[in-house]
TORKOL-4160 file (C-alpha; in steps of 0.2 Angstrom, whole numbers, padded with zeros to 4 digits, m for minus):
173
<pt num="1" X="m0109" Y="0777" Z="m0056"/>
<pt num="2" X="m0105" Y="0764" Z="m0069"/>
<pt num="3" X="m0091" Y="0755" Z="m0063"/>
<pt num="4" X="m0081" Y="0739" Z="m0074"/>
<pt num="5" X="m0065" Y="0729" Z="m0072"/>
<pt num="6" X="m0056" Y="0722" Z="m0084"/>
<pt num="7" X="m0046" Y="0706" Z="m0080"/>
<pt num="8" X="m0032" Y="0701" Z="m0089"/>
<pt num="9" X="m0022" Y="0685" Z="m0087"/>
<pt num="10" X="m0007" Y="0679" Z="m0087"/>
<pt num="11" X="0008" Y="0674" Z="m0100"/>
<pt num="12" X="0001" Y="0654" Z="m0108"/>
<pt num="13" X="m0017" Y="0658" Z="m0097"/>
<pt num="14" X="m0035" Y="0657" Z="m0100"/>
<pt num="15" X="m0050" Y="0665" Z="m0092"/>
<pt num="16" X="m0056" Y="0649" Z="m0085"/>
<pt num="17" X="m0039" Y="0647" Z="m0077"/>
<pt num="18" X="m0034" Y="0650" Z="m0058"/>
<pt num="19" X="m0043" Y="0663" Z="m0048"/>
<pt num="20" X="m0048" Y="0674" Z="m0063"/>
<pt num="21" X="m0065" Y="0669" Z="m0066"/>
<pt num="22" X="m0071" Y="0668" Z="m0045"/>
<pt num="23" X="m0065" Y="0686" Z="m0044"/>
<pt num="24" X="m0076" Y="0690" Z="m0060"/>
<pt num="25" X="m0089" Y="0683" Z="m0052"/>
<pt num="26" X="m0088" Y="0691" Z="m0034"/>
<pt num="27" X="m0084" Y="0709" Z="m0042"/>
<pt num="28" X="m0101" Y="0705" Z="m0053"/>
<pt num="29" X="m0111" Y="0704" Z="m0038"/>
<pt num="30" X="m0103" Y="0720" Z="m0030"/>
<pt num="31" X="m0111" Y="0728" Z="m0047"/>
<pt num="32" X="m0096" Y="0729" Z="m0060"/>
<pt num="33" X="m0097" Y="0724" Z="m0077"/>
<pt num="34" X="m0082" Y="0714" Z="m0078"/>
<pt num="35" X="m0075" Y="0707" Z="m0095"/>
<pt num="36" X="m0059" Y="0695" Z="m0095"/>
<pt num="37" X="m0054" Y="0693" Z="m0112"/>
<pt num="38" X="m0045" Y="0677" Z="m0117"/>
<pt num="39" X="m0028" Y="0685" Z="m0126"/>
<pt num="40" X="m0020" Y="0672" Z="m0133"/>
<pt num="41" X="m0005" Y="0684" Z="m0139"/>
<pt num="42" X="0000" Y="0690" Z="m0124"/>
<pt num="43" X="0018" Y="0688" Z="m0122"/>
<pt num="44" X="0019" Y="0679" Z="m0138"/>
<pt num="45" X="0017" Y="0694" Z="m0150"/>
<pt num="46" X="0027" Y="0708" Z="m0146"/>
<pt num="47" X="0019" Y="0722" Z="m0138"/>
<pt num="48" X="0018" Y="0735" Z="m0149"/>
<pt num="49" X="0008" Y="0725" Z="m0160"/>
<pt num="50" X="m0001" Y="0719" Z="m0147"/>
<pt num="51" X="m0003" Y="0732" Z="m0137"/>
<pt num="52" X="m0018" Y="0741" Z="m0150"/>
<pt num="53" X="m0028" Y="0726" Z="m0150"/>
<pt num="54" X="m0030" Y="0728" Z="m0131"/>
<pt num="55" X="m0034" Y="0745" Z="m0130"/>
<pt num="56" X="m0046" Y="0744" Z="m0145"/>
<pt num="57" X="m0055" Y="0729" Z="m0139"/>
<pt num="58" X="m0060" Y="0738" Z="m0120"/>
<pt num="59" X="m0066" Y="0753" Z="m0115"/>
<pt num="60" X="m0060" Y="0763" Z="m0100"/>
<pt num="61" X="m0064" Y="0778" Z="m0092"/>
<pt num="62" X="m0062" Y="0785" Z="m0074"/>
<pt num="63" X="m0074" Y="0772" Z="m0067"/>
<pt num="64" X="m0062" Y="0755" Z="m0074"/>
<pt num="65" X="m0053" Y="0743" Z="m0062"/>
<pt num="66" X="m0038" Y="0735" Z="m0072"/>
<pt num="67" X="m0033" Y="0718" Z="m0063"/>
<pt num="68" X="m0020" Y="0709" Z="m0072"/>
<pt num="69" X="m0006" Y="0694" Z="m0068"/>
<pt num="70" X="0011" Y="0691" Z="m0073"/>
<pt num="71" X="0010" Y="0693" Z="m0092"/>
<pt num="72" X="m0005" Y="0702" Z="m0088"/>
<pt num="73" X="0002" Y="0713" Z="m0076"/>
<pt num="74" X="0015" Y="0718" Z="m0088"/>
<pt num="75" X="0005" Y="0722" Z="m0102"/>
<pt num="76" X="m0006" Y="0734" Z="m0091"/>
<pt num="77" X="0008" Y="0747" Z="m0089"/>
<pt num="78" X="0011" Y="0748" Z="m0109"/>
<pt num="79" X="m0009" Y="0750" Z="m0108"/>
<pt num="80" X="m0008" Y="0764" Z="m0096"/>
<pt num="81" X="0005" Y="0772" Z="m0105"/>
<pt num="82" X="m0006" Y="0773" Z="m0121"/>
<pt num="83" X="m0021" Y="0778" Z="m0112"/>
<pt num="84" X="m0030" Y="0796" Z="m0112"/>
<pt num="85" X="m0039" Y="0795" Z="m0096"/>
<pt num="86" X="m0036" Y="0791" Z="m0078"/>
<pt num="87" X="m0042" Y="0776" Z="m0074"/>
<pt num="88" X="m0049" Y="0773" Z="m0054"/>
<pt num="89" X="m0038" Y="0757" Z="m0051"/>
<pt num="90" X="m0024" Y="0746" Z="m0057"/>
<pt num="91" X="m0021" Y="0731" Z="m0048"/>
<pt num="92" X="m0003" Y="0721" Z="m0053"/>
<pt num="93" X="m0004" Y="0704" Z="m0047"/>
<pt num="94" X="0016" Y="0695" Z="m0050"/>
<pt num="95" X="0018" Y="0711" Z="m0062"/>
<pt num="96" X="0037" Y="0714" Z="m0066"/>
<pt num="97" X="0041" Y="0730" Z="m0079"/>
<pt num="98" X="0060" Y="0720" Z="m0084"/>
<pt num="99" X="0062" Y="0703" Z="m0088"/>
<pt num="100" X="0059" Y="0690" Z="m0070"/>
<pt num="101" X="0070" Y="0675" Z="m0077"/>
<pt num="102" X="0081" Y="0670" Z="m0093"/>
<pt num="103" X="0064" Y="0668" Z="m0104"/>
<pt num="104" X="0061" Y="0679" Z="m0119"/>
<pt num="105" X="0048" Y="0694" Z="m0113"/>
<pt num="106" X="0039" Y="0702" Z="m0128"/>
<pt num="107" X="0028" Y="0708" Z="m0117"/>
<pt num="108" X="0039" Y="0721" Z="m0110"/>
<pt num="109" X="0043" Y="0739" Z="m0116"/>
<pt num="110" X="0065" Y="0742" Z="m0117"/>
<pt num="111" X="0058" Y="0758" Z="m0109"/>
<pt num="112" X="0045" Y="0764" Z="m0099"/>
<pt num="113" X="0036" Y="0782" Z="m0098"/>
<pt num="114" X="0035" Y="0780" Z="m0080"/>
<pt num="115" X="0026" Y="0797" Z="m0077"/>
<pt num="116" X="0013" Y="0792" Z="m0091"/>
<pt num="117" X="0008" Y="0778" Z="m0080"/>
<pt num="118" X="0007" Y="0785" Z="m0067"/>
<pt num="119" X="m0005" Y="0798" Z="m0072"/>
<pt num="120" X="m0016" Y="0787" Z="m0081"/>
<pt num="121" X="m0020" Y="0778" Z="m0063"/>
<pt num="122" X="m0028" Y="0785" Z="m0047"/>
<pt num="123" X="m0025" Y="0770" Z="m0037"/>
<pt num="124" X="m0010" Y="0757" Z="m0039"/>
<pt num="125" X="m0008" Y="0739" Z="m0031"/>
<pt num="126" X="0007" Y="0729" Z="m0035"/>
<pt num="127" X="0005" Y="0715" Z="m0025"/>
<pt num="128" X="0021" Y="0701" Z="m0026"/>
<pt num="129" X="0028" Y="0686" Z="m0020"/>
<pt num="130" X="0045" Y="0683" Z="m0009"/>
<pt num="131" X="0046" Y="0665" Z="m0014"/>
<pt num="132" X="0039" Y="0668" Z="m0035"/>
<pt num="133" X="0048" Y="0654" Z="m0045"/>
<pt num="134" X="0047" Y="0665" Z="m0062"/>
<pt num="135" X="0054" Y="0681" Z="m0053"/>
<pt num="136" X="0040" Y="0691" Z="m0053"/>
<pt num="137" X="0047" Y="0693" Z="m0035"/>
<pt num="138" X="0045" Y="0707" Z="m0021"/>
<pt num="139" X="0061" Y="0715" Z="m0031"/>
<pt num="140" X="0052" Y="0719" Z="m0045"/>
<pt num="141" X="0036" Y="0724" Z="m0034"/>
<pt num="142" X="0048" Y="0736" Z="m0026"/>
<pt num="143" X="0053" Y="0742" Z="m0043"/>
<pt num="144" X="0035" Y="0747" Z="m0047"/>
<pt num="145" X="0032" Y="0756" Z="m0030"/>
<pt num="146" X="0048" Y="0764" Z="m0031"/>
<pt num="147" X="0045" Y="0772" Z="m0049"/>
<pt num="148" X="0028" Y="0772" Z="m0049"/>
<pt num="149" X="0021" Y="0775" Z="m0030"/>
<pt num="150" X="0005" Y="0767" Z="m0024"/>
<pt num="151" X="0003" Y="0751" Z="m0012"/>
<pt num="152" X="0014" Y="0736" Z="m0011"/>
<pt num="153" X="0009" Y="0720" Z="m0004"/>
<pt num="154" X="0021" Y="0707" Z="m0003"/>
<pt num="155" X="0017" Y="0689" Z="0002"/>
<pt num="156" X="0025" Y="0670" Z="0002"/>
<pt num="157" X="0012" Y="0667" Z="m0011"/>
<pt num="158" X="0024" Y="0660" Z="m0026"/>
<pt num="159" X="0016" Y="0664" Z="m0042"/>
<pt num="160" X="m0003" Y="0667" Z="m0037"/>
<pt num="161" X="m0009" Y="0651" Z="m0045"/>
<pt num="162" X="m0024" Y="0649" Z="m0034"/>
<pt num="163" X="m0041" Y="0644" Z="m0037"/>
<pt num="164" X="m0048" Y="0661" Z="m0028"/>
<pt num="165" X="m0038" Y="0678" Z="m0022"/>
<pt num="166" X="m0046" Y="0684" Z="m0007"/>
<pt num="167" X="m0033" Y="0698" Z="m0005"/>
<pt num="168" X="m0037" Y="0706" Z="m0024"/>
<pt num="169" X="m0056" Y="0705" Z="m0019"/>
<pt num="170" X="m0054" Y="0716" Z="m0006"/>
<pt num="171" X="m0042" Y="0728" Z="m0014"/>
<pt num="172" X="m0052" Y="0732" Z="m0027"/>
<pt num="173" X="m0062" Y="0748" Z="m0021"/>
């Protein structure tokens, strides 16, 4: 088995930021391929024209991991609504599907196909904050579980600006 993660980070991130690169690292040495793409656009351009570059630029099949934060984590379910396989896990670190704060969120779909994405994923972890200070909140964790099932963990974590993740390490299968 072949297995690789994708990572995707957050809204104004890098791959060299927070805990994105230790958790490539210590998936690597559980025998992934990992990418983490640096996507400038994310949450700058709006989705629908970004949206193709992501899935063009990856491959993903019934052996991928998607891992992504905030803007990331957004960007994720317009990724599993276009895909046409299942992938084996989706993790949603701060991930929020309608807009956390008064910012503008061109990331975001007006509208999701909720049983889309639900289909293109085996495994689904929304992990979220009580005390996140962009509102990518427990609310909007519930939110996820509540249309799309899976697991919820919520934490007093704020934003998940941390240099590791032990929790994501050890959710990914």
């Amino acid at each position: 088995m072949s297995r690789n993660a994708i990572i995707f980070h957050g809204t104004g991130a890098r791959p060299e930021y927070l805990w994105y690169q230790w958790l490539a690292m210590r998936l690597e040495a559980r025998g992934y391929t990992v990418s983490l793409p640096h996507l400038p656009g994310i949450n700058v351009e709006p989705i629908d024209a970004f949206l193709p570059r992501a899935l063009e630029a990856h491959a993903y099949d019934e052996d991928t991991v998607v891992v992504g934060h905030s803007g990331g984590a957004a960007l994720i379910l317009a990724l599993l609504e276009r895909l046409d396989v299942t992938v084996a896990q989706v993790v949603l670190v701060a991930g929020y599907s309608t807009p956390p704060n008064d910012n503008e969120e061109p990331v975001l779909r007006p509208a999701y196909d909720w049983d889309a994405i639900r289909s293109h994923a085996r495994d689904l972890w929304f992990v979220n904050s009580v005390v996140d200070p962009y509102g990518c909140d427990a609310a909007q964790g519930r939110v996820l579980l509540d249309r799309l099932g899976g697991t919820l963990v919520v934490r007093p974590e704020g934003h998940f600006e941390v240099a590791t993740l032990d929790l994501v390490d050890r959710i990914v299968g």
